[in-house]
FITOR-37508 format. One record per residue (C-alpha): x, y, z; residue number from 1. Coordinates in nm, 4 decimals. Layout:
# FITOR-37508
+----------+----------+----------+-----+
|       px |       py |       pz |   i |
+----------+----------+----------+-----+
|        X |        Y |        Z | NUM |
...
+----------+----------+----------+-----+
# end
This chain:
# FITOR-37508
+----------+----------+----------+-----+
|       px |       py |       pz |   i |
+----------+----------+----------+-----+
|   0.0000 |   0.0000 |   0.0000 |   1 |
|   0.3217 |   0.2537 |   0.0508 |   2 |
|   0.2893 |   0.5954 |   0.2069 |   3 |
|  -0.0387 |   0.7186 |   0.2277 |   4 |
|   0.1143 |   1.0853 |   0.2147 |   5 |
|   0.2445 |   0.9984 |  -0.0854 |   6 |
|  -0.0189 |   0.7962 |  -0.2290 |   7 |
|  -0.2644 |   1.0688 |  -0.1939 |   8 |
|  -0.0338 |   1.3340 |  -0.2187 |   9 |
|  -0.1269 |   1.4446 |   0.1576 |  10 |
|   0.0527 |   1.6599 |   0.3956 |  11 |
|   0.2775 |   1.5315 |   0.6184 |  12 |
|   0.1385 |   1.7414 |   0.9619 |  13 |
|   0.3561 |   1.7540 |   1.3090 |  14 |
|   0.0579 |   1.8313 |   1.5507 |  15 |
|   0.1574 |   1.9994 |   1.8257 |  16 |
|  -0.2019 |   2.1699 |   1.8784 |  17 |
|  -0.3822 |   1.8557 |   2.0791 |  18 |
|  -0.6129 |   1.6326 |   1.9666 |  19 |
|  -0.8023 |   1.8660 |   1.7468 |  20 |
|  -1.0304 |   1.6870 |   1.4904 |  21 |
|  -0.9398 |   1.9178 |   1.2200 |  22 |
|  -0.5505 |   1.7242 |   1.2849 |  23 |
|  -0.7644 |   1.3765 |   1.2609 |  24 |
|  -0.7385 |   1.3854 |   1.6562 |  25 |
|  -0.5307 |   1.1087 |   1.8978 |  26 |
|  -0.3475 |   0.8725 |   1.7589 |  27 |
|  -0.4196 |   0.4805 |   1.8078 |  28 |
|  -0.2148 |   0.2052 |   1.9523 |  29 |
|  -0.1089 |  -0.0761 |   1.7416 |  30 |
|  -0.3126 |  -0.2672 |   1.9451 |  31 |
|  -0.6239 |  -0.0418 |   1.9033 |  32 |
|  -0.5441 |  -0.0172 |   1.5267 |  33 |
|  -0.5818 |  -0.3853 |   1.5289 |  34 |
|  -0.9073 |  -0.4281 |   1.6888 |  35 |
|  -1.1122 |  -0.1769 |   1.4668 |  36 |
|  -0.9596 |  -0.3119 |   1.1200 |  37 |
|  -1.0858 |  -0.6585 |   1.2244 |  38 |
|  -1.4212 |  -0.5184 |   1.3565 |  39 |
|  -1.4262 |  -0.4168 |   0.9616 |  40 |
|  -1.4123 |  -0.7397 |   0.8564 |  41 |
|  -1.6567 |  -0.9028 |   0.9803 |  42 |
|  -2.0809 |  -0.8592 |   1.0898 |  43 |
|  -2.1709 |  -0.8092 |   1.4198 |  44 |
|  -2.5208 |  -0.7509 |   1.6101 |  45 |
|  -2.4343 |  -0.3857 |   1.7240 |  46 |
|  -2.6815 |  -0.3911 |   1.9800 |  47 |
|  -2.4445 |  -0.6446 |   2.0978 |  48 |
|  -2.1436 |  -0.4419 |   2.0955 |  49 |
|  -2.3484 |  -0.1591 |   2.2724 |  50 |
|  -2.4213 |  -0.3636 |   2.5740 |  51 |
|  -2.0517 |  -0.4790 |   2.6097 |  52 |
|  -1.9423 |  -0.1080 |   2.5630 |  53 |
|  -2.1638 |  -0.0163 |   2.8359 |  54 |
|  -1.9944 |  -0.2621 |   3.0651 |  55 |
|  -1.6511 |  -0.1472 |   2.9480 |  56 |
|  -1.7696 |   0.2376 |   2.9964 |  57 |
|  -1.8872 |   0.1772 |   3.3516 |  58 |
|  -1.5534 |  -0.0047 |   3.4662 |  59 |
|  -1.4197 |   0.2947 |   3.3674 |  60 |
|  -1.5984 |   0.5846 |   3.4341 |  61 |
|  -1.7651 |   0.4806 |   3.7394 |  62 |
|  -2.1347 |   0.5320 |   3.5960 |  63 |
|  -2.4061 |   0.3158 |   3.6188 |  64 |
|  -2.4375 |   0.2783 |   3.2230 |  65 |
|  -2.3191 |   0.4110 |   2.9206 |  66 |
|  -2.3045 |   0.3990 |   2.5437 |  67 |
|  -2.1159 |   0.5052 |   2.2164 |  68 |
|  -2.2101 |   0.7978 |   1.9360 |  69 |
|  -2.0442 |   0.8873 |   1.6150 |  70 |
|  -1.8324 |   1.1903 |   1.8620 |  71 |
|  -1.8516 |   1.4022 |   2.1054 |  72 |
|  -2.0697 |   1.6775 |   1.9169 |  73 |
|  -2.3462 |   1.4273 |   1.8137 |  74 |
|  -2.3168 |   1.3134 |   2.1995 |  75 |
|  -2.4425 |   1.6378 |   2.2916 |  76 |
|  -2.7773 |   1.6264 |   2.0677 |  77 |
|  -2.9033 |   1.3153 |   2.1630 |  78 |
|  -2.7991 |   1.3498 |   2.5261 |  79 |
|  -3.0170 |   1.6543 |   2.4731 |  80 |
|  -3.2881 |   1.4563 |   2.2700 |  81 |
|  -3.2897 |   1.2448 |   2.5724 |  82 |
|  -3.3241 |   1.4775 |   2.8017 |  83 |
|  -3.6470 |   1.5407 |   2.6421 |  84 |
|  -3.8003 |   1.2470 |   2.4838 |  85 |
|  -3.7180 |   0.9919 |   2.7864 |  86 |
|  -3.7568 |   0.6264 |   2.6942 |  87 |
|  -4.1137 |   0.7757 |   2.4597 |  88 |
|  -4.0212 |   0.6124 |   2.1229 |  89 |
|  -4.3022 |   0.8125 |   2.0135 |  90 |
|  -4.1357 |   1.1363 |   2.1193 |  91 |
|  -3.8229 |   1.0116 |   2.0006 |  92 |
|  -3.9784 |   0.9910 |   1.6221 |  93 |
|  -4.0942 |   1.3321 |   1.6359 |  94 |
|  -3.8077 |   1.5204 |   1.6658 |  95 |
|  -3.6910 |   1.7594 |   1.5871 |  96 |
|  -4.0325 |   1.8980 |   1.6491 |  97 |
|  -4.0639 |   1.8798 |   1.9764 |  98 |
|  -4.3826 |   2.0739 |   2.0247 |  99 |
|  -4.5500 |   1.9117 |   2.3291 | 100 |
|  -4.2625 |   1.8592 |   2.5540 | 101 |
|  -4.0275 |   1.9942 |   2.7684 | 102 |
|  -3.7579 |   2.1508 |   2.5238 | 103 |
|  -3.5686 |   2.4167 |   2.6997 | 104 |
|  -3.1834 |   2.3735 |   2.8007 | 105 |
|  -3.0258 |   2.6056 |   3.0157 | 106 |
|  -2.6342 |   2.6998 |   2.9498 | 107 |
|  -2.4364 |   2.9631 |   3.1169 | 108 |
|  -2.3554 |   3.2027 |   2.8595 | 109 |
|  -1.9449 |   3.1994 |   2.9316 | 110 |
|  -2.0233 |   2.8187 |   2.8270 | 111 |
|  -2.1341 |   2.9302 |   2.4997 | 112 |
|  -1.8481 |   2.7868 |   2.2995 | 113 |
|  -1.7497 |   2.7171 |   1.9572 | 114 |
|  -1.5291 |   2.4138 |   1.9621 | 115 |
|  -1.5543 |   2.3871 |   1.5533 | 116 |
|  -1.9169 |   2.4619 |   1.5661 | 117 |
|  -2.1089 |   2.6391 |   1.7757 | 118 |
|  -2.2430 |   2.3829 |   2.0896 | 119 |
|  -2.5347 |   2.5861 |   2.1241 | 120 |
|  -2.6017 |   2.4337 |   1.7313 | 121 |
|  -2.5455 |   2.0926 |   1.8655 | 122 |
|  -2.8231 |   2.1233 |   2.1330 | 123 |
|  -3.0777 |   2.2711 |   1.8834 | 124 |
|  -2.9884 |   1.9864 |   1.6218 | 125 |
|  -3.2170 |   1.8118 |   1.8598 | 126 |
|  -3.5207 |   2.0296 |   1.8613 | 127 |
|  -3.4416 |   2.2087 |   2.1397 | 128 |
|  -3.4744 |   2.6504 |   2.2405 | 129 |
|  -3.1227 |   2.7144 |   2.4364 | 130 |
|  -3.1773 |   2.9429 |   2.7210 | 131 |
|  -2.8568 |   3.1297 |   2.7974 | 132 |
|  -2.7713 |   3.2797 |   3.1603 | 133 |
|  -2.5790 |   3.5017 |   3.2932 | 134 |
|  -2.3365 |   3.7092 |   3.1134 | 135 |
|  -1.9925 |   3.6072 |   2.8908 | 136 |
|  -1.7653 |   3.6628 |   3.1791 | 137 |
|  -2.0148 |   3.5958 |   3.5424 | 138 |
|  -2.2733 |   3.3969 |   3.6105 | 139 |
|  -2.4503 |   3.4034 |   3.9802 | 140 |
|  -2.6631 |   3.0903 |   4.1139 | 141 |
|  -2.9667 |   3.2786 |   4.1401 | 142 |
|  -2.9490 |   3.3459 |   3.7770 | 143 |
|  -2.9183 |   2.9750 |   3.7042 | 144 |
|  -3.1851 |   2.8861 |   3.9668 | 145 |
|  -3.4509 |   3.1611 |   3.8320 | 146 |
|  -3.3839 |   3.0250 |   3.4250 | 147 |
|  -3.5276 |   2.7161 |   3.5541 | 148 |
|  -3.8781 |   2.6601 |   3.4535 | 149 |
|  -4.1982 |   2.3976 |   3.4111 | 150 |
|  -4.0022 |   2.3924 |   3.0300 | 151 |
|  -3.6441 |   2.3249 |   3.1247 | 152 |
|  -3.5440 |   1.9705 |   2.9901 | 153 |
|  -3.1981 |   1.9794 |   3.0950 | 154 |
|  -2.9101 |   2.1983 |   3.1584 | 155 |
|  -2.5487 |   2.1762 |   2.9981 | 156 |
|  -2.2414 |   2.2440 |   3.2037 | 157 |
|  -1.9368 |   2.2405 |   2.9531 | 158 |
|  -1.5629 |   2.2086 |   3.0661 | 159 |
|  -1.3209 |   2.3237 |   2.8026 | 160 |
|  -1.0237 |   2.5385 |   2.7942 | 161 |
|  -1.2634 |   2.7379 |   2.5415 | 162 |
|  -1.4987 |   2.8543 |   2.8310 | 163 |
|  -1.4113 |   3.1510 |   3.0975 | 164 |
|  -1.2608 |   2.9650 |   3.3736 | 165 |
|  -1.3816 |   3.2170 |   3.6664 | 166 |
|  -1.6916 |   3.3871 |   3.7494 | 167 |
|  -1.9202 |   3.0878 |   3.6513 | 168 |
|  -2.1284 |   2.8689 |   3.8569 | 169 |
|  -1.9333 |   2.5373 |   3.9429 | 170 |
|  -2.0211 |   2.2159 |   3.8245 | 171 |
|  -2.0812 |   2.0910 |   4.1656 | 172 |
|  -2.3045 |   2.3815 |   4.2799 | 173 |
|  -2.4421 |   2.3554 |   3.9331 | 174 |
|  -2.5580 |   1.9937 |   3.9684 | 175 |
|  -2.7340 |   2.0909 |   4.3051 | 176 |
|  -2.8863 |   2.3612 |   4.2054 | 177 |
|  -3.0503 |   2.1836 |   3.9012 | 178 |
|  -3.1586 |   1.8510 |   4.1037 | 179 |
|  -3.3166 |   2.0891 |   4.3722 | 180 |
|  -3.5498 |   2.1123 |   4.0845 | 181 |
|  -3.5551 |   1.7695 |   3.9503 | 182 |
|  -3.3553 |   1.9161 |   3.6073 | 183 |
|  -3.1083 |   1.6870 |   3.4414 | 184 |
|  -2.7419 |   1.8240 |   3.3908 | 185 |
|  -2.5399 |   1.6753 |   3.0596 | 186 |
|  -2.2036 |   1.7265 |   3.1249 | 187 |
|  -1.9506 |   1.8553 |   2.8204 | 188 |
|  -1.6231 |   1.6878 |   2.8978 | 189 |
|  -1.5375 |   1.6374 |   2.5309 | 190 |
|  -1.1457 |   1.6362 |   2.6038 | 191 |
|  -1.1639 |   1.5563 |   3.0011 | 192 |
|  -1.1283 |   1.1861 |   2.9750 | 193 |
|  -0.8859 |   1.1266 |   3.2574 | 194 |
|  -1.1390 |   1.3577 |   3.4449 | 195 |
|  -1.4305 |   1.1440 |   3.3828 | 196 |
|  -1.4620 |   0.9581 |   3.7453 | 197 |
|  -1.4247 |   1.3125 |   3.9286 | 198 |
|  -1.6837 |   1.4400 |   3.6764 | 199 |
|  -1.9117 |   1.1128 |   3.7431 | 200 |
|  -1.9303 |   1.1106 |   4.1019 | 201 |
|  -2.0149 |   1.4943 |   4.1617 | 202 |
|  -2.3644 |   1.3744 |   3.9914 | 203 |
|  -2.3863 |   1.4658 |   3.6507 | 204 |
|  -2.6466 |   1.2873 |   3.4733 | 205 |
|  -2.4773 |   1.2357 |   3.1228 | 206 |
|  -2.1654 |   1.2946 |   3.0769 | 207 |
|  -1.9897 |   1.3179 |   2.6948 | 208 |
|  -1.6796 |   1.2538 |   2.6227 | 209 |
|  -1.4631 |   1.2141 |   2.3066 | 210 |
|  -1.2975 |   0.8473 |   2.2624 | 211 |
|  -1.0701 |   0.9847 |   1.9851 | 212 |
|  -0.8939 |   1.2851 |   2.1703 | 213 |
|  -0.6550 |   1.1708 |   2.4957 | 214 |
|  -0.7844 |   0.8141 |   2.4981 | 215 |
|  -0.7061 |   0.7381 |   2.1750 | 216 |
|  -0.9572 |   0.5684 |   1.9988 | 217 |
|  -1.0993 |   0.5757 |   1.6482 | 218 |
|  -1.3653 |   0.8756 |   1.5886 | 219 |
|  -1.6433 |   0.7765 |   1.8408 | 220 |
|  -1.8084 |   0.9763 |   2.1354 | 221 |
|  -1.8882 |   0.8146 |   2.4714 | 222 |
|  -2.2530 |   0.9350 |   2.7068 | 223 |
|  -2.2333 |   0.7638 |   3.0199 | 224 |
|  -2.4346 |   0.8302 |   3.3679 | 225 |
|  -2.7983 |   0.7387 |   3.4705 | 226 |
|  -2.9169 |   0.4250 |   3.3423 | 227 |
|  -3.2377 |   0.5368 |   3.2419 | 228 |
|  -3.1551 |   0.8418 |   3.0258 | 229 |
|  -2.8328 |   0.6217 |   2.8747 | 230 |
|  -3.1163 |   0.4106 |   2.7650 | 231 |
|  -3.2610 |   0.7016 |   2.6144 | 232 |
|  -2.9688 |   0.8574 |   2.4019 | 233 |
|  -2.9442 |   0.4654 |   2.2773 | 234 |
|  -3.2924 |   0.4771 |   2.1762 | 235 |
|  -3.2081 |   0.8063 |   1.9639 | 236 |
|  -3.0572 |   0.5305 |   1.7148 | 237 |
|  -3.4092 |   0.4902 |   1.5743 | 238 |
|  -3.4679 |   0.8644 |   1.5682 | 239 |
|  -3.2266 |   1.1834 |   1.4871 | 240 |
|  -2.9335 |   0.9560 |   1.5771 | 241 |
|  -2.9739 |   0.7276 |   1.2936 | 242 |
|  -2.8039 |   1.0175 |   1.1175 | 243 |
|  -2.5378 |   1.0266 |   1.3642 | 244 |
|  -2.4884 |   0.6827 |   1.3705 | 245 |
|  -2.1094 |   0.5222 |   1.4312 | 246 |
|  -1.9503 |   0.2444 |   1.2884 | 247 |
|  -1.8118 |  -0.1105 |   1.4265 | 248 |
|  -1.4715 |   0.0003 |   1.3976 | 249 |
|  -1.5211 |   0.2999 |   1.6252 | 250 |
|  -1.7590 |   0.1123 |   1.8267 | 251 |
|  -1.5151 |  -0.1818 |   1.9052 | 252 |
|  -1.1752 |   0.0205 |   1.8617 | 253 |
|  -1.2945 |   0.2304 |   2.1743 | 254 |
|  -1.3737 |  -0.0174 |   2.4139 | 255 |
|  -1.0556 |  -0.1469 |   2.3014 | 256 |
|  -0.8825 |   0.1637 |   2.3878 | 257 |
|  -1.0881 |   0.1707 |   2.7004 | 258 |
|  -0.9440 |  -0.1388 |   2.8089 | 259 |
|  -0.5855 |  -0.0302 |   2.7135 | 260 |
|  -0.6398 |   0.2970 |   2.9045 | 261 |
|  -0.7891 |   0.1150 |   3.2476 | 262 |
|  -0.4565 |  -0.0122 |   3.1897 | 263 |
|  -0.2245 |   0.2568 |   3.2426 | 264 |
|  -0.0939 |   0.4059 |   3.5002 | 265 |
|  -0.2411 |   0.7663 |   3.4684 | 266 |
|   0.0452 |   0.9315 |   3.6872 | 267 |
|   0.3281 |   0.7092 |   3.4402 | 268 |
|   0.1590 |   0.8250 |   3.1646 | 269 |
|   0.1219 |   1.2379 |   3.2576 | 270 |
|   0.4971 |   1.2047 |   3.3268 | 271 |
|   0.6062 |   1.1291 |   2.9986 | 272 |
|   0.3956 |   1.3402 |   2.8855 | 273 |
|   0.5753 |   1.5770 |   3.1008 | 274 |
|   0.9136 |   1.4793 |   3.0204 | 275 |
|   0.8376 |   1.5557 |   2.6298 | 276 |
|   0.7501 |   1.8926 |   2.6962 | 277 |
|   1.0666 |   1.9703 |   2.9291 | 278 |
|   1.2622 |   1.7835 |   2.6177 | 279 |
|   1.0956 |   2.0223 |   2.3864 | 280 |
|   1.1465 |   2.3679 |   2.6117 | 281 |
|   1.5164 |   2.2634 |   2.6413 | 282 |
|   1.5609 |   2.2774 |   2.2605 | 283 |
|   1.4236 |   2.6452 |   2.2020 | 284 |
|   1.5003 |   2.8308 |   2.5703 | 285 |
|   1.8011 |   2.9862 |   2.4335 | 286 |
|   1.6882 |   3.1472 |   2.1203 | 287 |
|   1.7028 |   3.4969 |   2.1052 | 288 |
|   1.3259 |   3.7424 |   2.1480 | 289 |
|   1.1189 |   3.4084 |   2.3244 | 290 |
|   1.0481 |   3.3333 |   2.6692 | 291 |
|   1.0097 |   2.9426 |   2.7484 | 292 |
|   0.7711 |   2.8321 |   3.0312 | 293 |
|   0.5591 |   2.4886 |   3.1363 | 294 |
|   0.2224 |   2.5234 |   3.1632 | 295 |
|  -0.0515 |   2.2793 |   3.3160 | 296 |
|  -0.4155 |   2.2285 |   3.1245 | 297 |
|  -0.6374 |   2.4745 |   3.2819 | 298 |
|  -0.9505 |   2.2427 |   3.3239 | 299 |
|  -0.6988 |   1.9651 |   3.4797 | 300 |
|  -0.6456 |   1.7305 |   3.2382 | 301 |
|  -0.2748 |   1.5846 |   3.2969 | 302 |
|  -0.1649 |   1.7827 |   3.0182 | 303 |
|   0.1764 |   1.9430 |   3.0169 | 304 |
|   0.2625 |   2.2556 |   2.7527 | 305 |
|   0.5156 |   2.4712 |   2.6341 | 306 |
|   0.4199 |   2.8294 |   2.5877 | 307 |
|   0.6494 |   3.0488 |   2.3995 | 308 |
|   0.6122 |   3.4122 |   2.5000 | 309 |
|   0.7416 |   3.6816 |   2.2074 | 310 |
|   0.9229 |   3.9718 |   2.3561 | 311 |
|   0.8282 |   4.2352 |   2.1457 | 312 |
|   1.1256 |   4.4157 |   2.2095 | 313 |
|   1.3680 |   4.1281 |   2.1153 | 314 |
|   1.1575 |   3.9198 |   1.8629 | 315 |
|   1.1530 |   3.9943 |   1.4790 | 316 |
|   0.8525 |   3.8452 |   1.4691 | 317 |
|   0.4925 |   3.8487 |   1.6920 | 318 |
|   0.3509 |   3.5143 |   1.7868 | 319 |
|   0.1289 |   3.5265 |   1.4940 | 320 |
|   0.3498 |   3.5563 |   1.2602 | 321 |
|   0.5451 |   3.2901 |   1.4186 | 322 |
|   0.2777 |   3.0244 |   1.3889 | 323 |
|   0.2026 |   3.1332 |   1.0596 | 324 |
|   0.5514 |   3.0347 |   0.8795 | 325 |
|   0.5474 |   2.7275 |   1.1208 | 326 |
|   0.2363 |   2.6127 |   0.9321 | 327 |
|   0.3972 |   2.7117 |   0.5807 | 328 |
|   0.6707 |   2.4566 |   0.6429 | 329 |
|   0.6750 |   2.1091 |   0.5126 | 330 |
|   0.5869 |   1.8807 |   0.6764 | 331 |
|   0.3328 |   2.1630 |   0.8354 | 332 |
|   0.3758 |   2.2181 |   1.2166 | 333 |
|   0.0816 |   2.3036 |   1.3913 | 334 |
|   0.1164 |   2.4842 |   1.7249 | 335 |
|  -0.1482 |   2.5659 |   1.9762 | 336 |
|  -0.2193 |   2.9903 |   1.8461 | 337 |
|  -0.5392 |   3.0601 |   2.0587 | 338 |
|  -0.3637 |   3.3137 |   2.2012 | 339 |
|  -0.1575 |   3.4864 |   1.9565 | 340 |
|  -0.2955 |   3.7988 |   1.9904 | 341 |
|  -0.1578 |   3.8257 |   2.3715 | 342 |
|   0.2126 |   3.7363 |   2.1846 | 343 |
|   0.2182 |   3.3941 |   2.3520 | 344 |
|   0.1099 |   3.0694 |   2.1680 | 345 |
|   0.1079 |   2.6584 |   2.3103 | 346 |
|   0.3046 |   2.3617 |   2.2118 | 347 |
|   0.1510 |   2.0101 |   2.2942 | 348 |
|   0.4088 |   1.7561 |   2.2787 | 349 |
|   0.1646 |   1.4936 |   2.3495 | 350 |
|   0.1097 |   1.3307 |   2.0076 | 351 |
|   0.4153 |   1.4519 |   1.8158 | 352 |
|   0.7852 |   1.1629 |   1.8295 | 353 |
|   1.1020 |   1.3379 |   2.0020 | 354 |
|   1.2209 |   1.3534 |   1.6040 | 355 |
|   0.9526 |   1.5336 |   1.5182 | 356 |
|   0.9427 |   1.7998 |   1.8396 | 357 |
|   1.3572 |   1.8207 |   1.7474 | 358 |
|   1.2338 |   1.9052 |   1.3933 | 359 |
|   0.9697 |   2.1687 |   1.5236 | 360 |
|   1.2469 |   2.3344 |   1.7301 | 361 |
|   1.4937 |   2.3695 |   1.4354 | 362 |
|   1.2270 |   2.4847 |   1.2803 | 363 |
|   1.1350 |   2.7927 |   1.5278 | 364 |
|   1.5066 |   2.8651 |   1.5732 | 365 |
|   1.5325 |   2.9392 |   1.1511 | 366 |
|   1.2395 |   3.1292 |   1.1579 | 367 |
|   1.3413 |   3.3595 |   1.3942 | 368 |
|   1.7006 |   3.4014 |   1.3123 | 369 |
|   1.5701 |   3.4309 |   0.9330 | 370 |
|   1.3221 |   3.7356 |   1.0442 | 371 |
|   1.6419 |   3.8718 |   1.2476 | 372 |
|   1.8787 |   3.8742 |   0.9263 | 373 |
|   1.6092 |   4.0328 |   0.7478 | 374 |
|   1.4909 |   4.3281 |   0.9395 | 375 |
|   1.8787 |   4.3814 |   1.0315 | 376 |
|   1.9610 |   4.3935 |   0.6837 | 377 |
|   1.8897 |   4.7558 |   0.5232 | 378 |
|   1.6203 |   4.7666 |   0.3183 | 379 |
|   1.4481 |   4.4513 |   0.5194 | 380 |
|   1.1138 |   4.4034 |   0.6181 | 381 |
|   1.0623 |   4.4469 |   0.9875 | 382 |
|   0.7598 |   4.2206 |   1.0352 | 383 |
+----------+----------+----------+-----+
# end
């Protein structure tokens, strides 16, 4: 078969972004890899495979039940869907009309994200009016507690790097206040899969989560939580979900990186993690205009970073400009540039070789010692 690069005439990409999906997310295991090209060649009884992935979910999340979706955005409109149809396969094949029933979901507006699409999309995919709270950067408990109504169907709590990280109600406040009044909280922890037990216990009712970001799996989204309204996403297969539907591979390839990642040792695992990015930082902390520092994933995901800093006084070039001509190269190198317009951007080690983060750091170094010949030079462009 050769080089699929080359076969297709594809880009070679060093990701050091995360597991974004428009990168083709996490990598798999050999092992993993294995499992979902023989669930390809051969026919199953998927509602089969569901029940055994609800086993293999529960082992590891700690939930009573759980099940699979294509990803993590289709995860959040059925869990919505669910939230409002129950178990009713007669309110389940009227959607997305869903005149008659409770069809409100409550969000705090600093949740409002767009992770590639806007979430607030995602839960009206499923027929449902979004009720925002609150403002972009506070939201106070009596403003959740008085959006609750007779019409609320559930309410989504979303943890993401994406949303603002103070001034919000907490997710454990957030689940009281919304069982006070018998509402339903869905849970998006789309890349907070080591998280996932912490997230269970303090009562969420559905949690999703996304199988191919940090645990590796083919594209697949995992809902897990309350029996009853796990039930009810699954029953979604015969409604709205049926276009959301995901295949064997990514069915069986997950539990199979399930089972591989109940088999780590999570504190092994963010140490290596670790020990790329200090590899990484050593490589570039001595080139001129950057400052080098270690960061720590602000939701709490084991996640170690490098951010590079551009000392506008020093560097030739800003931190856009940076990432820019780190893109342009070949193979392309993606860094982390949500934040290039504060002159600091993110490296992620995490799914890149130590070749390929040496590479990235030659890379950076030429860049900037390129710009510096250039706006030295008379007559250069001083970017």
């Amino acid at each position: 078969m050769g080089n699929l690069h080359e076969r297709y005439g594809l880009t070679q990409v060093i990701n050091l972004s995360g597991p974004l999906t428009i990168y083709g997310t996490g990598q798999t295991s050999r092992e993993v890899a294995s499992v979902a090209t023989e669930a390809l060649q051969h026919e199953w009884l998927i509602s089969e495979i569901l029940d055994r992935a609800s086993d293999t979910i529960s082992r590891w999340s700690g939930a009573r039940a759980g099940t699979l979706t294509a990803c993590s955005a289709s995860g959040i409109a059925v869990s919505v869907a669910a939230c409002m149809t129950g178990n009713d396969l007669g309110r389940v094949r009227q959607l997305p009309d869903s005149s008659g029933m409770k069809n409100e979901v409550v969000i705090q507006k600093g949740h409002c994200v767009q992770f590639g699409a806007p979430i607030t999309q995602m839960m009206r995919l499923a027929g449902a009016t979004v009720r925002e709270v609150g403002t972009v950067n506070q939201t106070a408990p009596q403003e959740l507690s008085h959006a609750l109504s007779a019409q609320t169907a559930a309410a989504m709590f979303v943890i993401s790097h994406h949303t603002m990280q103070h001034g919000f109600v907490q997710l454990d406040e957030f689940v009281r206040i919304c069982h006070e009044r018998q509402v339903p909280v869905i849970v998006d922890a789309a890349a907070q899969a080591h998280q996932i037990e912490r997230i269970v216990a303090i009562g969420a009712d559905l949690v999703v989560v996304s199988a191919q970001k940090y645990l590796d799996a083919p594209t697949c989204g995992i809902v897990c939580g309350r029996k009853d309204l796990v039930d009810a996403v699954r029953l979604q297969n015969d409604g709205i979900g049926r276009a959301m539907k995901v295949g064997k591979e990514g069915m069986l390839g997950t539990v199979a990186a399930l089972e591989e990642r109940m088999g780590t040792d999570l504190n092994e695992w963010a140490a290596a993690q670790r020990a790329k990015a200090e590899h990484l930082a050593d490589q570039v902390r001595d080139i001129p205009g950057i400052e080098v520092s270690l960061v720590n994933d602000q939701p709490g995901q084991p996640i170690t970073r490098v951010r590079i800093t551009l000392d506008s006084q020093v560097a030739p070039l800003d931190a856009a400009g940076v990432c820019d001509q780190l893109q342009q190269g070949s193979p392309t190198i993606r860094p982390r540039g949500h934040h290039t317009d504060e002159g600091w951007f993110l490296l992620e080690p995490n799914h890149a070789t130590e070749a390929e983060l040496d590479l990235a750091a030659n890379r950076l170094r030429e860049i900037l010692a390129r710009a510096a010949t250039a706006s030295a030079t008379p007559g250069g462009t001083d970017a």
